[in-house]
KOLMARGU-693978 format. One record per residue: x, y, z of N, C-alpha, C, CB in turn; residue number from 1; residue in three letters. Coordinates in nm, 2 decimals. Each point is the difference from the previous one (the first is absolute). Last residue first. Glycine has a CB too. Layout:
N
      nX      nY      nZ     caX     caY     caZ      cX      cY      cZ     cbX     cbY     cbZ  lopa  koldren
       X       Y       Z       X       Y       Z       X       Y       Z       X       Y       Z   NUM      ALA
...
% end
This chain:
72
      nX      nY      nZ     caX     caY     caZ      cX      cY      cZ     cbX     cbY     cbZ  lopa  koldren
    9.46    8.32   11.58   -0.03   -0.16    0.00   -0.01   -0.08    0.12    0.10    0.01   -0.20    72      UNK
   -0.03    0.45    0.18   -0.11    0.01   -0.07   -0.07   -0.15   -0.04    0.10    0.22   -0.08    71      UNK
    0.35   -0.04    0.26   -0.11    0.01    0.07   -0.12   -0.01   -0.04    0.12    0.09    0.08    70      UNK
    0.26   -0.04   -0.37   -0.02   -0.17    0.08   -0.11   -0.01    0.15    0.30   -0.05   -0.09    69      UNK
   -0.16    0.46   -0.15   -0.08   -0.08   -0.09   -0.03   -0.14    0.08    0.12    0.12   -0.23    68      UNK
    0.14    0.15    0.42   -0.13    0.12    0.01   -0.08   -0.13   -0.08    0.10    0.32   -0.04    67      UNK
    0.35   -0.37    0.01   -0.04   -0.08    0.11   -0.14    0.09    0.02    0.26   -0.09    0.12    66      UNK
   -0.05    0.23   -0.50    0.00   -0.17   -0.01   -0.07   -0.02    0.15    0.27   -0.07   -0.17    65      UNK
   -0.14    0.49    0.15   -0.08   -0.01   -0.08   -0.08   -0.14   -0.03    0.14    0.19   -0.06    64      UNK
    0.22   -0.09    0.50   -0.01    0.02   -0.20   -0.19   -0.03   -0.04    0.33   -0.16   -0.08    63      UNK
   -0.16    0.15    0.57    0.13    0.05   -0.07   -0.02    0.01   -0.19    0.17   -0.14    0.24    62      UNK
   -0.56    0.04    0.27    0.07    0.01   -0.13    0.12    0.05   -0.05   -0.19    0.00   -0.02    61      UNK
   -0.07    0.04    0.46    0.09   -0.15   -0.01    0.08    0.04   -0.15   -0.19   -0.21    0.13    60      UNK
   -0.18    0.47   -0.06    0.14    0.06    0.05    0.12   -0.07   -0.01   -0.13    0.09    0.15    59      UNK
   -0.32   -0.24   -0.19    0.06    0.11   -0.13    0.14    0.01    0.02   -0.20    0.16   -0.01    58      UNK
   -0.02   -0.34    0.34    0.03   -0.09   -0.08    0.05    0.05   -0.14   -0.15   -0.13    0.14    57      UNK
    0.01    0.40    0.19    0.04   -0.07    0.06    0.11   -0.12   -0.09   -0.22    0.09    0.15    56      UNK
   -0.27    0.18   -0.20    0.18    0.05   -0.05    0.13   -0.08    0.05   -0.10    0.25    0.03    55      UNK
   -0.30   -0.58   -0.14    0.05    0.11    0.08    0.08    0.11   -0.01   -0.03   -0.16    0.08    54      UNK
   -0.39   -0.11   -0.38    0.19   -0.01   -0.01    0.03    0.11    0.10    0.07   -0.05   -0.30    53      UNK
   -0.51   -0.30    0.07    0.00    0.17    0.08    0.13   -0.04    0.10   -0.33    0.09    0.02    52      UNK
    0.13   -0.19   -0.54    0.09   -0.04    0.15   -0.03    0.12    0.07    0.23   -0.15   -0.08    51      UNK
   -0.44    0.14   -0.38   -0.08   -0.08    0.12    0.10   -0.04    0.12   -0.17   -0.10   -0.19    50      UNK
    0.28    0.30   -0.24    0.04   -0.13    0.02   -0.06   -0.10    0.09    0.17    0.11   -0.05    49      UNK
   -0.23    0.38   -0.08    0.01   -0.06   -0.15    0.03   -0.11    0.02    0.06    0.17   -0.12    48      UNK
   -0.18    0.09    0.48   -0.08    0.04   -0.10    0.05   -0.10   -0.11   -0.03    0.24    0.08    47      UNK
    0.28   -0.28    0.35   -0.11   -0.03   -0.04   -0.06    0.02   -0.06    0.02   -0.02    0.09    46      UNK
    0.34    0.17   -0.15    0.05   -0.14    0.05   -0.17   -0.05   -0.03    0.26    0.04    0.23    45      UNK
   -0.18    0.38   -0.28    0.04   -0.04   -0.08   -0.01   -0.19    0.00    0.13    0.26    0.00    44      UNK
   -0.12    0.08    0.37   -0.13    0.00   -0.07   -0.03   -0.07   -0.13    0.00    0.19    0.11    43      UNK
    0.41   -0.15    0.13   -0.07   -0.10    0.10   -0.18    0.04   -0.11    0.20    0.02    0.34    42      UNK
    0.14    0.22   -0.51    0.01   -0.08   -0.01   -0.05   -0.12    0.09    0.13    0.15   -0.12    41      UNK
   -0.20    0.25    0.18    0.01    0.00   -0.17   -0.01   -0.12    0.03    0.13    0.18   -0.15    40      UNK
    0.03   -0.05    0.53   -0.14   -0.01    0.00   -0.07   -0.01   -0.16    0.02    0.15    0.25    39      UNK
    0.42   -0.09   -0.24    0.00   -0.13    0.10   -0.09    0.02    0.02    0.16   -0.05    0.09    38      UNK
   -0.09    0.42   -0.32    0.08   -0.11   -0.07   -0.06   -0.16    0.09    0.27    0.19   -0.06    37      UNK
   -0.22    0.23    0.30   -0.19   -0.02   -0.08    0.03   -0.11   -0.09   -0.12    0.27   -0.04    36      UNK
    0.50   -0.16    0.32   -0.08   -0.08    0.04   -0.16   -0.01   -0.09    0.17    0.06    0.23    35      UNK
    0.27   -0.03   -0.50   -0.02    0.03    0.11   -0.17   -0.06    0.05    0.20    0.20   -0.04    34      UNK
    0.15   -0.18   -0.42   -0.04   -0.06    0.14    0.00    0.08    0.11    0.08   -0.19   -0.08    33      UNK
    0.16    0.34   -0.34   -0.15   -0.01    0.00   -0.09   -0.07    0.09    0.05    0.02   -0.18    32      UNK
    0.42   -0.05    0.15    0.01    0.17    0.06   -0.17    0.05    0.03    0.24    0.07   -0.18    31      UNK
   -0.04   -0.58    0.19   -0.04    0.09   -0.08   -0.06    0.13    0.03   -0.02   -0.19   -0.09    30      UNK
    0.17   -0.22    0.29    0.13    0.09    0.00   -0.07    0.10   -0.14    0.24   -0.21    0.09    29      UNK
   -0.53   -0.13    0.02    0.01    0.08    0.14    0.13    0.08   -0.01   -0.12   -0.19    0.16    28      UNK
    0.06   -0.14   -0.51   -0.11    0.07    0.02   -0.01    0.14    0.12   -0.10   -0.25   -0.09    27      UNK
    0.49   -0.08   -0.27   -0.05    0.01    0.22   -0.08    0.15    0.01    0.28   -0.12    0.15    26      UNK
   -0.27   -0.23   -0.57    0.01    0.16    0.01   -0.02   -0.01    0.13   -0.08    0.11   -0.22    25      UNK
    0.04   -0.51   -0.04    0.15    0.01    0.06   -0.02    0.14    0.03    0.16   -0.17   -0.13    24      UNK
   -0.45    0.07   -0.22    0.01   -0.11    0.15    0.07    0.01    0.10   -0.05   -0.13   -0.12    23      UNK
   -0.09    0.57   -0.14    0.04   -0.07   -0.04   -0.01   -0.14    0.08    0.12    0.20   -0.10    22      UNK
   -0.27    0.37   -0.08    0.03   -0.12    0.16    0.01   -0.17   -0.10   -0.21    0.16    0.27    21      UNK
    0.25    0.41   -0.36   -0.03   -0.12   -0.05    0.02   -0.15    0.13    0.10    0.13   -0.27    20      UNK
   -0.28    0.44    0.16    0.11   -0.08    0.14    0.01   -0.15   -0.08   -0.10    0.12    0.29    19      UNK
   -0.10    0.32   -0.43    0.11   -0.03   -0.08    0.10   -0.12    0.05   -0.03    0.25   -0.06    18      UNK
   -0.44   -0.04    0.19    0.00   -0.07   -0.14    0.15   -0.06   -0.06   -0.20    0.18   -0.05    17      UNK
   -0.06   -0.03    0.53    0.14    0.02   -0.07    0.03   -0.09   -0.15    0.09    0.03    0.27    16      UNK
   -0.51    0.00    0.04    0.07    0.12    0.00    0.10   -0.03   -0.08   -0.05    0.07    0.21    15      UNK
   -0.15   -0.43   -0.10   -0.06    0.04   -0.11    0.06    0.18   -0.04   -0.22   -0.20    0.08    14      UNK
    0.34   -0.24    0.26    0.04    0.12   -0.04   -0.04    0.09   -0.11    0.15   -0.11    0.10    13      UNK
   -0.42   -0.24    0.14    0.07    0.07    0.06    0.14    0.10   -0.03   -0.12   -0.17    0.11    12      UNK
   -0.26   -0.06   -0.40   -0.05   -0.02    0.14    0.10    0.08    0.04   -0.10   -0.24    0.03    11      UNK
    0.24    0.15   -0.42   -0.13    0.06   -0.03   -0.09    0.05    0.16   -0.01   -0.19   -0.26    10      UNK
    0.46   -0.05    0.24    0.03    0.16   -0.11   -0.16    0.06    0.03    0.20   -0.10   -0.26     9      UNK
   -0.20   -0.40    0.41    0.10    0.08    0.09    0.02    0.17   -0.03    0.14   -0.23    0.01     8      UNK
   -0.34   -0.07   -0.31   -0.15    0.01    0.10    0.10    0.11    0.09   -0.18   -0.29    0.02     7      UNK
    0.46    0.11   -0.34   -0.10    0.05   -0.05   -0.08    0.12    0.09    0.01   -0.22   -0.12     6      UNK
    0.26   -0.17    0.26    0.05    0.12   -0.03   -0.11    0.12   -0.05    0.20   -0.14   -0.04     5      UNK
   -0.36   -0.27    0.05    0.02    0.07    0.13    0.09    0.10    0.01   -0.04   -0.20    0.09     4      UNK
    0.00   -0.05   -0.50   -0.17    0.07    0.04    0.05    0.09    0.14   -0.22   -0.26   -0.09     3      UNK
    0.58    0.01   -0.07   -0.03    0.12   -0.08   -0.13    0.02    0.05    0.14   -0.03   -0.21     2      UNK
   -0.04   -0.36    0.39    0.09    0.11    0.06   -0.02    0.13   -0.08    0.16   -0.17    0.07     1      UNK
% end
């Protein structure tokens, strides 16, 4: 979970040095989310995990935790 966090700060919020994200951080209520955020992050999916992840299914998500569990 720390590597993916990680990959999450470095990959798609890399702008905001000061955002801490957490397992439990409802990602989409973040002032820093938006839609390039969700192409970040569908690029993310596949570059560093090899999924290839719907916005769709992004969307589904409510935390940080469930972003992750897409991965297994």
């Amino acid at each position: 979970m720390e590597q993916f966090i990680l990959n999450l700060q470095t990959f798609v919020f890399d702008e905001f040095e000061d955002l801490v994200l957490k397992e439990n951080t409802k990602f989409q209520e973040l002032d820093e989310w938006d839609s390039m955020g969700l192409m970040l992050l569908i690029g993310m999916y596949d570059q560093k995990y090899g999924k290839s992840i719907t916005g769709e299914l992004i969307n589904s998500c409510g935390t940080i935790s469930d972003l992750y569990n897409l991965i297994k």
